[in-house]
C-alpha positions as CSV (number, residue, x, y, z in Angstrom):
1,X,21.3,1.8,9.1
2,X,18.1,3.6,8.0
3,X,16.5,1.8,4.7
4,X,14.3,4.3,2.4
5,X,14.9,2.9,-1.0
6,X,13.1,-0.4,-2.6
7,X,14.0,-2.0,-6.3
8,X,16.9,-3.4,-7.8
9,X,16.7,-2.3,-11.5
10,X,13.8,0.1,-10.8
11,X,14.1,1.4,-7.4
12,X,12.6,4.7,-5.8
13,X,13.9,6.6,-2.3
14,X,10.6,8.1,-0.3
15,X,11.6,11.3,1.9
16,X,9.8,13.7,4.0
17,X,7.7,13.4,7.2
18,X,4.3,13.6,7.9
19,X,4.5,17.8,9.3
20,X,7.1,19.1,7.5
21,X,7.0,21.1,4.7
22,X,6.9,18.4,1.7
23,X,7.8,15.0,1.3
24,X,8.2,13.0,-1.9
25,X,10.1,10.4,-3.8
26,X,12.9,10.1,-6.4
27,X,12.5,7.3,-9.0
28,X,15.6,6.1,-10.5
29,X,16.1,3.1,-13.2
30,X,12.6,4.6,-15.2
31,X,13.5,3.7,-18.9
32,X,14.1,7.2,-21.1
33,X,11.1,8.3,-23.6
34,X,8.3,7.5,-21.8
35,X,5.3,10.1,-21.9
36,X,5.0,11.2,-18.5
37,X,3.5,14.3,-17.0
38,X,1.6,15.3,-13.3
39,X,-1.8,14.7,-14.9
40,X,-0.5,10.5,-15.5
41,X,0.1,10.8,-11.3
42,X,-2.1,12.5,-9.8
43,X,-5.3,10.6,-10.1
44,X,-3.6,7.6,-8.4
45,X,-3.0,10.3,-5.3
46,X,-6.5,11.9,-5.4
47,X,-7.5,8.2,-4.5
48,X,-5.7,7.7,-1.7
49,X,-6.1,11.1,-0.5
50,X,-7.2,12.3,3.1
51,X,-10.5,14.2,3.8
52,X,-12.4,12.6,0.8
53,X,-15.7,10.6,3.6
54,X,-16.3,10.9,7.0
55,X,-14.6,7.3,6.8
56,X,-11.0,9.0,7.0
57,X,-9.1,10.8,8.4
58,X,-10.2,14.5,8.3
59,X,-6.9,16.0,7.6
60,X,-7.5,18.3,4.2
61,X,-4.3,17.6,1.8
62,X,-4.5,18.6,-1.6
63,X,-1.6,16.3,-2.3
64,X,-0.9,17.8,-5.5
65,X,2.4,16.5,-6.8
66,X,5.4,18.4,-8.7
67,X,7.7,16.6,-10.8
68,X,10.9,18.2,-10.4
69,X,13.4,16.5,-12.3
70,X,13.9,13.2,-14.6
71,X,10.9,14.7,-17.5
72,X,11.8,16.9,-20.4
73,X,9.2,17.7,-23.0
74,X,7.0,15.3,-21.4
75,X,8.9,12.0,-21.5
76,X,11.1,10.2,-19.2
77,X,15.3,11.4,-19.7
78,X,16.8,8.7,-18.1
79,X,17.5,10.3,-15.1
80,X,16.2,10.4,-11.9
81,X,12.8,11.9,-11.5
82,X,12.1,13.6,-8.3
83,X,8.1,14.0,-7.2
84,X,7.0,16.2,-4.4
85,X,4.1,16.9,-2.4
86,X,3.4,19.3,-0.1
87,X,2.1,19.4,3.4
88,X,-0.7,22.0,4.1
89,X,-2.7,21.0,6.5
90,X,-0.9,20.3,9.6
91,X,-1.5,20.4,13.1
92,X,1.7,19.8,15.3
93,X,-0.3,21.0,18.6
94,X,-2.3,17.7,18.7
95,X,1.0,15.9,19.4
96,X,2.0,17.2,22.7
97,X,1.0,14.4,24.8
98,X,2.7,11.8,22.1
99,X,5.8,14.2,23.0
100,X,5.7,12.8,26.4
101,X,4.5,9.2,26.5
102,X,4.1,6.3,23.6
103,X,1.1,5.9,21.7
104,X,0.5,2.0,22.2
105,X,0.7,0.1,18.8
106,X,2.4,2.9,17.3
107,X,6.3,3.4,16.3
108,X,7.0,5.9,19.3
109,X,8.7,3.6,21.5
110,X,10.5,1.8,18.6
111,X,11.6,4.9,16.9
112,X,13.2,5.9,20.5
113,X,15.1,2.3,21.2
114,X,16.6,2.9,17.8
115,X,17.3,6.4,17.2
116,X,17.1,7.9,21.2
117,X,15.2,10.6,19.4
118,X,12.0,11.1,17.2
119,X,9.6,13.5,15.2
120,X,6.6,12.8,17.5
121,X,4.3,15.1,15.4
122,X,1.8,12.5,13.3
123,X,4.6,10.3,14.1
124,X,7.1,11.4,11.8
125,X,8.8,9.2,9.6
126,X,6.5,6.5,10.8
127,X,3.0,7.9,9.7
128,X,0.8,6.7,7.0
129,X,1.4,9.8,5.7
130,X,4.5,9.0,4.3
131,X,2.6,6.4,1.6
132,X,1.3,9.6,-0.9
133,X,4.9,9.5,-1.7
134,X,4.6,5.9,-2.8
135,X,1.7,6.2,-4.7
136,X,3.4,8.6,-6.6
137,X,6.1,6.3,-7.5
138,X,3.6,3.8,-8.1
139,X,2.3,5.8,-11.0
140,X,5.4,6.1,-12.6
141,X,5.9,2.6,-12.3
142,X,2.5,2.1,-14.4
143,X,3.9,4.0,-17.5
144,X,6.9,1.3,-17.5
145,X,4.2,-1.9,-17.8
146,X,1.0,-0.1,-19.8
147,X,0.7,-4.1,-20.5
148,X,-0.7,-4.9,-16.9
149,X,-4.0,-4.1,-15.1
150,X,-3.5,-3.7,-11.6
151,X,-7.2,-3.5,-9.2
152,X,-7.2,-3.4,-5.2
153,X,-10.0,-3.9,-3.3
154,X,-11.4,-3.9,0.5
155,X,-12.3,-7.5,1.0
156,X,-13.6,-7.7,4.5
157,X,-13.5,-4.7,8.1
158,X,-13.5,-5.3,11.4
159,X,-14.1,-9.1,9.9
160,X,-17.0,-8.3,7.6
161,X,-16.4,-10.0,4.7
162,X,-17.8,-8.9,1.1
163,X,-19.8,-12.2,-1.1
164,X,-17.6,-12.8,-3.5
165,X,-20.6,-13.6,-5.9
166,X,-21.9,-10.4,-6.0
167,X,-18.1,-8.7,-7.1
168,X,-18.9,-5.7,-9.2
169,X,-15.9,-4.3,-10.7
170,X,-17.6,-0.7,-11.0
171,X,-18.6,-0.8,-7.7
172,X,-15.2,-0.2,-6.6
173,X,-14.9,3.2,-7.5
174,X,-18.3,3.7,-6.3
175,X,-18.2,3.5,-2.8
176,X,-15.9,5.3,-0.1
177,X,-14.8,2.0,0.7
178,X,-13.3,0.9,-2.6
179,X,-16.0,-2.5,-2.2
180,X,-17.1,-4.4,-4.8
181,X,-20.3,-5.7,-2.7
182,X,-22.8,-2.8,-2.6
183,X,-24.4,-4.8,0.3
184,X,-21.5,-4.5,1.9
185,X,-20.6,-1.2,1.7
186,X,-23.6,-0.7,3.1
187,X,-22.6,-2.7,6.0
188,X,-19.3,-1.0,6.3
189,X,-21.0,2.3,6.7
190,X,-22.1,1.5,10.5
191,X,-19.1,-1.1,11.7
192,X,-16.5,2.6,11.0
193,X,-18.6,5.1,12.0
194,X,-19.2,2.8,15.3
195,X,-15.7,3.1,15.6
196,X,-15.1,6.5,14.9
197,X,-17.5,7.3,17.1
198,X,-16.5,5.7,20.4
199,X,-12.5,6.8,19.6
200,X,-11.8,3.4,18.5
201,X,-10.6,2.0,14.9
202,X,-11.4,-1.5,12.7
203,X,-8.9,-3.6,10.5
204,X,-9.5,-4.6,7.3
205,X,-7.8,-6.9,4.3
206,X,-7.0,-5.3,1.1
207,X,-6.9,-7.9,-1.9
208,X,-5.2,-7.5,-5.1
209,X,-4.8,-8.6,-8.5
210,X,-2.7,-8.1,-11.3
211,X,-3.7,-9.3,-14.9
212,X,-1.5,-9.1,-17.8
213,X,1.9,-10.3,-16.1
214,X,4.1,-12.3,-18.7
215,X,5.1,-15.9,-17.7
216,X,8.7,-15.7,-17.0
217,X,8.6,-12.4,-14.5
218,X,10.5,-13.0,-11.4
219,X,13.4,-15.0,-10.5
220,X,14.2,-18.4,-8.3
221,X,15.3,-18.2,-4.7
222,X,16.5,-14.6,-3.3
223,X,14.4,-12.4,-5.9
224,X,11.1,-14.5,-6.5
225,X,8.5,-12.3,-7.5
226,X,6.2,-13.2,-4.3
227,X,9.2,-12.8,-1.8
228,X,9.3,-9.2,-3.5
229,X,5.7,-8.6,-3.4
230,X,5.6,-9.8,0.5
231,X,8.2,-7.6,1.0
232,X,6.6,-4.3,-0.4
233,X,3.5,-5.0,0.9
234,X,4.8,-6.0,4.5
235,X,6.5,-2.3,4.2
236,X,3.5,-0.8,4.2
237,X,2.6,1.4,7.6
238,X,-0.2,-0.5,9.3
239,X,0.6,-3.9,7.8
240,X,0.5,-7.2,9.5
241,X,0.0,-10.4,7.2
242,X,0.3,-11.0,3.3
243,X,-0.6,-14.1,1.1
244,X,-0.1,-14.8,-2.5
245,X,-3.0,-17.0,-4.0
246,X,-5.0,-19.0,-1.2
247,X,-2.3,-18.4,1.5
248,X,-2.7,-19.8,4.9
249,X,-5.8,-21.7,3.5
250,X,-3.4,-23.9,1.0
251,X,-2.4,-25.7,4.3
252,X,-5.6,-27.3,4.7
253,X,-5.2,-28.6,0.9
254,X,-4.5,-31.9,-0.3
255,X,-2.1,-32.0,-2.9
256,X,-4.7,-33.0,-5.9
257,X,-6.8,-30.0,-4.2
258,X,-4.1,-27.4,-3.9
259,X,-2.7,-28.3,-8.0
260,X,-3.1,-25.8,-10.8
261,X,-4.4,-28.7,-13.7
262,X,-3.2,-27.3,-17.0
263,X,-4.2,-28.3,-20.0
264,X,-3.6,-27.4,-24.0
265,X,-4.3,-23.8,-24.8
266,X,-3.2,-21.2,-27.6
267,X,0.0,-20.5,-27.3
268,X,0.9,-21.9,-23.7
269,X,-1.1,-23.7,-21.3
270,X,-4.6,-23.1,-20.1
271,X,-5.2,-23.4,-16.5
272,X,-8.0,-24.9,-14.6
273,X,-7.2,-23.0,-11.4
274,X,-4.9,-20.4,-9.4
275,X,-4.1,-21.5,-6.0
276,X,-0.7,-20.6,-6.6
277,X,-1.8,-16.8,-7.1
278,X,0.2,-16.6,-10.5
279,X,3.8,-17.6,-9.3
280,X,5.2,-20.7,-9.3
281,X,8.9,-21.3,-7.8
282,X,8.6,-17.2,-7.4
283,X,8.1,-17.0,-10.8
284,X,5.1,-15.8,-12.8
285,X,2.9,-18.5,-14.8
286,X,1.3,-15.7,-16.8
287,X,-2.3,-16.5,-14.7
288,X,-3.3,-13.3,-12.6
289,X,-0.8,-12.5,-9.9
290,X,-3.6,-12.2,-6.6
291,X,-2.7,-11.4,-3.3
292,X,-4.3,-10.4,0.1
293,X,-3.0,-7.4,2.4
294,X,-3.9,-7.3,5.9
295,X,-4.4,-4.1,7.8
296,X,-4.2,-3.8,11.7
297,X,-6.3,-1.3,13.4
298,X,-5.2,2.0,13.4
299,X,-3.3,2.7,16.5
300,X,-3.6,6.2,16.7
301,X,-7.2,6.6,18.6
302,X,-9.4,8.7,21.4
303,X,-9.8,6.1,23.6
304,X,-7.3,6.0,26.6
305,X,-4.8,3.3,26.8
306,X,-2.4,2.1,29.1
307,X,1.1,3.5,28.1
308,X,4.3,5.2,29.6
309,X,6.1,8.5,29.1
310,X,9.6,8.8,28.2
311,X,11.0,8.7,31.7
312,X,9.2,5.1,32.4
313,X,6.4,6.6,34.4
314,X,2.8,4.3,33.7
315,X,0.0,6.4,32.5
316,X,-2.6,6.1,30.1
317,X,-3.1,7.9,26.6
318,X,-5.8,9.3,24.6
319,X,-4.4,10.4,21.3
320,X,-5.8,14.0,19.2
321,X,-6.3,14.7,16.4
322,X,-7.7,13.5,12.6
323,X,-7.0,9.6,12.2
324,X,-8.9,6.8,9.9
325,X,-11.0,4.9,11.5
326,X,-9.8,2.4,9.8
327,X,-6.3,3.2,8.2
328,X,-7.1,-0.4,5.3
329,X,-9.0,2.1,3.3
330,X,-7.0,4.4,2.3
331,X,-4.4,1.4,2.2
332,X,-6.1,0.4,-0.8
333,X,-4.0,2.6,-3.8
334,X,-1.0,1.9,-2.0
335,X,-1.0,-1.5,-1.9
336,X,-1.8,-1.3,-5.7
337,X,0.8,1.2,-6.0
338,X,3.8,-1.1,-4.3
339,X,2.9,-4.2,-6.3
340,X,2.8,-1.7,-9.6
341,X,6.8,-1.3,-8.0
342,X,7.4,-4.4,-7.7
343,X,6.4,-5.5,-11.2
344,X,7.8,-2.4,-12.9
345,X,11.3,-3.6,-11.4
346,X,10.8,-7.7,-12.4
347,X,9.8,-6.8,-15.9
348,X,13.2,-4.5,-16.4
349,X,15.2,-7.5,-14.4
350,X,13.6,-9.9,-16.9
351,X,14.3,-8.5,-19.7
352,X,17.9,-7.3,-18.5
353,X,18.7,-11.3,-18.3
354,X,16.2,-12.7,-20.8
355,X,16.2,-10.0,-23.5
């Protein structure tokens, strides 16, 4: 089986590949009578889209998107909406080599075990490219909860890490690296074009955080709201680890140290800290939900690498054509774009058991 839908309540199918003629996504579950037009989505794709620094891929998509069904009279029917995009830009002639031998890192030899056949141009169904679509469901799912905030940012590349006491919100959209540390960014400037340069690519960690989640969203056991947020996150081309609150480093916690003390506040409790990340027995405590997202290197690079064709023959690779340096850039509105799907589908589960 092939898997291309997410959400239970709220769930959207992605389709296309990364050189064909479109690709896009169908929403289905979105509450009827919500305002909803092409100008609500397509700021969320203009951020994630390709060609916008030297720090990215070069590829030139417009990435404008068309909603073709589900919207009548500006607001949501009730039915499923259907979003496309089109591809413009692409260069299929870069990919012979990929034809014949696997790209190490990359889903070539995977995609062959499975299927005994692939789309080896950008990688098909496997490239990054196939995330625009997500970020366009994303931004429908942001009409369904106007009550939460939702802000990614680039926390650290090739293991540089930003000071998180000098986080400036508006620096964020002020950089090509969505940073908050203007010292950083800075920083950042020569660690990718280093890489770029020699044919080579950097990782990076993404963190996120979403303010303005109820208490109560999410559900114990098989639907908990972190399980789900792993699990869209972990989807994500490119992405090798996820942690809700302080993760891994909880483990080197005591139990007093790793508590969230609560005391008397207005109207529910007041916390005195959030190493949970906002969930508690995978449901929300109505603290900020925050997560970190980390992003391998981009496998796709100029520099030659020990591989073999098709036919089990060892040779080495080199790969053409416009890649990011460092693919956790652009990885930033997607990553706020999945957890906006995530929490678009809890808060119509919660309120489908709750009221």
């Amino acid at each position: 089986m092939s898997f291309n839908s997410f959400g239970r309540l709220f769930r959207f199918t992605t389709w296309g590949e990364s050189h064909g003629p479109a690709l896009g996504a169908v929403v289905d579950g979105c509450p009827p009578g919500i305002a909803l037009s092409e100008e609500d989505i397509q700021p969320w794709l203009d951020k994630r889209r390709p060609g916008t620094s030297r720090f990215t891929t070069q590829r030139r998509e417009p990435d404008q998107v068309r909603i073709l069904s589900g919207v009548f009279e500006g607001r949501t029917t009730g039915t499923p909406i259907s979003l496309m995009i089109e591809n413009v830009d692409q260069r299929s002639k870069d990919y012979g080599n990929v034809a014949l031998a696997y790209r190490p890192g990359h889903a070539d030899y995977a995609y062959d075990a499975k299927y005994g056949f692939r789309d080896y141009r950008g990688g098909g169904r496997s490239s990054a490219r196939e995330t625009a679509a997500r970020v366009a469901a994303g931004a429908v799912a942001r009409v369904v909860i106007p009550e939460v905030r939702i802000r990614a940012w680039v926390e650290s590349i090739g293991g540089d890490r930003i000071d998180y006491e000098a986080f400036d919100d508006a620096q964020i959209d002020a950089n090509p690296f969505f940073c908050p540390d203007a010292a950083a960014a800075e920083r950042w400037e020569a660690i990718v074009d280093g890489a770029r340069k020699s044919g080579s690519s950097v990782g990076a960690v993404v963190a996120c955080e979403a303010t303005g989640v109820p208490a109560g969203w999410g559900a114990p056991l098989y639907a908990k709201l972190d399980s789900e947020l792993a699990s869209a996150c972990m989807s994500i081309n490119a992405v090798k680890g996820f942690e809700i609150g302080d993760g891994f480093a909880a483990a080197a916690l005591t139990g007093e140290q790793n508590a969230d003390p609560m005391r008397a506040g207005n109207g529910g409790p007041r916390f005195l800290a959030n190493h949970a990340g906002g969930i508690a027995g995978g449901i929300a405590t109505g603290q900020p939900v925050t997560m970190r997202v980390a992003f391998k290197p981009t496998s796709s690079i100029l520099t030659p690498v020990d591989t073999i064709t098709r036919t089990g023959e060892e040779t080495q690779i080199a790969t053409k054509g416009r890649h990011d340096p460092c693919v956790g850039i652009r990885g930033v509105p997607v990553v706020e774009a999945m957890v906006a799907l995530v929490l678009a589908d809890q808060a119509l589960l919660h309120r489908g058991q709750c009221g």
